[in-house]
Residue frames relative to the residue before (quaternion, step in Angstrom):
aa qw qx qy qz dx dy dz
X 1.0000 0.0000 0.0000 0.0000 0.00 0.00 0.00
X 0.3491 -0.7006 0.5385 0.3119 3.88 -1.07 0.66
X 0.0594 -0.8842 0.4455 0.1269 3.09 -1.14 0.74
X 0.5312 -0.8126 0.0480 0.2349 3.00 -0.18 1.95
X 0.5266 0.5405 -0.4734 0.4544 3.52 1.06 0.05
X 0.5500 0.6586 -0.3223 0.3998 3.50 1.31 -0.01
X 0.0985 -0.6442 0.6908 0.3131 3.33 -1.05 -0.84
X 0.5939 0.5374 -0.3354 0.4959 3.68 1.24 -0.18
X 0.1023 0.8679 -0.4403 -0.2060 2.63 -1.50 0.50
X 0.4893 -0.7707 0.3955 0.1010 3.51 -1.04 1.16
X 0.0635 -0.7506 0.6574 -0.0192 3.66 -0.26 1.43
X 0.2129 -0.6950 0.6863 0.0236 3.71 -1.72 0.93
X 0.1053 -0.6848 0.6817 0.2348 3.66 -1.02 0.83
X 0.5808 -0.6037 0.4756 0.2684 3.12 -1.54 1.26
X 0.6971 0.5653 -0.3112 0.3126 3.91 0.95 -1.24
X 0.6613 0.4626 0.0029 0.5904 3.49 1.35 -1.65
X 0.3104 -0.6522 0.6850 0.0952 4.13 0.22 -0.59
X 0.4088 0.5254 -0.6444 0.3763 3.78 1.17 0.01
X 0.1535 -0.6147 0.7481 0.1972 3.35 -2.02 -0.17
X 0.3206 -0.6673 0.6374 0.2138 3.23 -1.59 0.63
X 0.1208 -0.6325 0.7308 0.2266 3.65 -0.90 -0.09
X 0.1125 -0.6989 0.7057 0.0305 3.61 -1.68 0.67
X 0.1035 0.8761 -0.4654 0.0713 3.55 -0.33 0.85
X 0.5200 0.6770 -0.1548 0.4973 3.86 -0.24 0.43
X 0.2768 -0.8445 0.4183 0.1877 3.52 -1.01 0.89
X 0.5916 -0.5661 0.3552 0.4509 3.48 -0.86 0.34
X 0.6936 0.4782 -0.2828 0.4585 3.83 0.85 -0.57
X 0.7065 0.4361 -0.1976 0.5212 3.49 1.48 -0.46
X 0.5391 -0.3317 0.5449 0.5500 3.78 -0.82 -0.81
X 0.4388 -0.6517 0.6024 -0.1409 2.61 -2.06 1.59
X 0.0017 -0.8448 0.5351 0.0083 3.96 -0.74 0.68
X 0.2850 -0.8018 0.5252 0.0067 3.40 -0.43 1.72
X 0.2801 0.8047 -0.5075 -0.1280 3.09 -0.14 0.19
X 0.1327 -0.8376 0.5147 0.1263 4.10 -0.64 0.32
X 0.6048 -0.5994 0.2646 0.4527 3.71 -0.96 0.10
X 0.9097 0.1223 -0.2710 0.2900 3.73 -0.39 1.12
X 0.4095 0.6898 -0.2552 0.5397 2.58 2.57 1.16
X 0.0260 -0.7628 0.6461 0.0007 3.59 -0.21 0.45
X 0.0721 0.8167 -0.5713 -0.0372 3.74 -1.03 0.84
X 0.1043 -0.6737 0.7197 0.1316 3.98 -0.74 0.75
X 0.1792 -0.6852 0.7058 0.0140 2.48 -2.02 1.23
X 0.0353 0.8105 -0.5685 -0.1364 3.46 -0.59 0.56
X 0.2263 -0.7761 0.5168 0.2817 3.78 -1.13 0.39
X 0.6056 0.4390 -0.3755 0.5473 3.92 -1.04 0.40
X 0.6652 -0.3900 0.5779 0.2672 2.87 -2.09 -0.27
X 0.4422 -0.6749 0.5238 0.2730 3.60 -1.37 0.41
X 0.6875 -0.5146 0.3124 0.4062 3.64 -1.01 0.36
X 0.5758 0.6702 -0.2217 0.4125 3.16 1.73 -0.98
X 0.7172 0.5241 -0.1157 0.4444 2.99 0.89 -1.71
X 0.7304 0.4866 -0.1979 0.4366 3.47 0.98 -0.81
X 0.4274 0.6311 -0.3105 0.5680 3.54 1.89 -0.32
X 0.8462 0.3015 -0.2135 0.3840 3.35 0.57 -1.53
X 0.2675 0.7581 -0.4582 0.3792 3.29 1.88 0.31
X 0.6872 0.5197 -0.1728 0.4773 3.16 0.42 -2.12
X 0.5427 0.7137 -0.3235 0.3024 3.41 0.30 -1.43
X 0.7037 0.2657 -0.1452 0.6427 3.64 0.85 -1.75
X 0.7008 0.5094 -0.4220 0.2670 3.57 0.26 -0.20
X 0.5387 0.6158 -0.3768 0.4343 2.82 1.64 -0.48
X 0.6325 0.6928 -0.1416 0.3161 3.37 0.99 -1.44
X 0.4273 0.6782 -0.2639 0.5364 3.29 1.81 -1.07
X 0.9463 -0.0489 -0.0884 0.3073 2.99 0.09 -1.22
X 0.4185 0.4680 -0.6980 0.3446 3.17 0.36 1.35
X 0.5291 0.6136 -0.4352 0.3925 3.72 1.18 -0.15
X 0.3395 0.7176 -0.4298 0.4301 3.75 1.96 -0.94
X 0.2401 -0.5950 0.7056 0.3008 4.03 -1.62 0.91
X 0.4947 -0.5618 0.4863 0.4507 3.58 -0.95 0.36
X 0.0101 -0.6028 0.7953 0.0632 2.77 -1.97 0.53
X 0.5972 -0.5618 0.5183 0.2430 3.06 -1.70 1.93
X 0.4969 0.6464 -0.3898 0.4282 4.08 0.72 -0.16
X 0.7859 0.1623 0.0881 0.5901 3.46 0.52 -1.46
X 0.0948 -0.8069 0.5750 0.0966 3.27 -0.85 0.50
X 0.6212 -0.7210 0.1982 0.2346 3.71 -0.36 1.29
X 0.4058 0.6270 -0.2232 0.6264 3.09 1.93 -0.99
X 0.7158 0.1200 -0.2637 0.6354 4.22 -0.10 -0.70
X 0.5034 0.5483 -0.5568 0.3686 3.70 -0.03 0.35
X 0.7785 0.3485 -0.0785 0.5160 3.34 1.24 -1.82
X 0.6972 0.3321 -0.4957 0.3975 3.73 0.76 -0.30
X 0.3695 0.7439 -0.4049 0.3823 3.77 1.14 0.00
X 0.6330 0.2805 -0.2346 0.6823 3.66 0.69 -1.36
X 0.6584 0.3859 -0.5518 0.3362 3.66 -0.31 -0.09
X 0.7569 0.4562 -0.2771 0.3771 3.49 0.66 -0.16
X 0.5122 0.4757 -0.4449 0.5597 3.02 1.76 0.30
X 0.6812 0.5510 -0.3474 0.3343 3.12 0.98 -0.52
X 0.5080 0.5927 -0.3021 0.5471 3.69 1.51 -0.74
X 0.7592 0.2541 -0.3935 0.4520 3.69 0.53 -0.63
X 0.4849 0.6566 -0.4472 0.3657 3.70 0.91 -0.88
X 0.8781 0.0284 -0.2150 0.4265 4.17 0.17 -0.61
X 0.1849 0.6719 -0.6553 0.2913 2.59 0.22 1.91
X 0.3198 -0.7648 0.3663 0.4226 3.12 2.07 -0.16
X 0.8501 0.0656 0.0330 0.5214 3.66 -0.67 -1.80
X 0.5415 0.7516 -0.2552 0.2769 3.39 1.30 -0.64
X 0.5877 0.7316 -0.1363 0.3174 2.71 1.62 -1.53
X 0.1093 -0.8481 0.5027 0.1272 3.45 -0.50 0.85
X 0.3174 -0.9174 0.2158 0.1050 2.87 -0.33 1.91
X 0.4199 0.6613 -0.4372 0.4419 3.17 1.87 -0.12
X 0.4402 0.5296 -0.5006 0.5245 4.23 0.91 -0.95
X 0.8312 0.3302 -0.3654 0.2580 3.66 -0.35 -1.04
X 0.6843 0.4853 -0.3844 0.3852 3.38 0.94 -0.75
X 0.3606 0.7271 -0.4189 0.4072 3.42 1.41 -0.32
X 0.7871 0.5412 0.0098 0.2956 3.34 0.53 -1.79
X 0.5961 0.3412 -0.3416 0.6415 2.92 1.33 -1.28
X 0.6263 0.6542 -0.3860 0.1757 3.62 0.14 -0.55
X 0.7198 0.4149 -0.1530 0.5350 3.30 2.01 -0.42
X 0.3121 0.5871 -0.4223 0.6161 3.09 1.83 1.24
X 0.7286 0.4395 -0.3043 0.4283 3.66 0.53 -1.30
């Protein structure tokens, strides 16, 4: 049952005495939580994961044949600046990146 001084809400099984806890918004991320369950949510990519992102991208393009069009160097100092703005995380201003990636495509 919700209970209105709440915004939570708090459900009991009569058989067990377990409790659930519900917490969280319907437009956002949600937190279940039952007796002898514990759940983390994270959202995005990890710092890690996003390194090893770059990592292959780098790799691309030194694997890249040259072309007298594109030089590899603005190919590579380009992703480094997506990459410099990218872990800023929330900071990041995502219009700078779409900017950027756009002068890759």
């Amino acid at each position: 049952m919700a209970d209105k001084k709440s915004s939570k809400a708090k459900t009991e099984n009569s058989k067990g005495g377990s409790n659930i806890h519900i917490g969280g918004s319907v437009s956002g991320s949600s937190l279940v939580v039952g007796d002898h369950n514990k759940i983390t949510q994270s959202n995005g990519l990890q710092a890690a994961e996003i390194a090893k992102l770059f990592e292959i991208a780098y790799q691309k393009i030194e694997a890249r044949q040259e072309d007298p069009r594109v030089d590899k160097e603005e190919i590579t100092q380009t992703v480094q600046r997506i990459e410099q703005e990218t872990v800023k995380g929330e900071e990041a201003n995502p219009g700078k990146v779409e900017r950027l990636l756009t002068t890759l495509i």
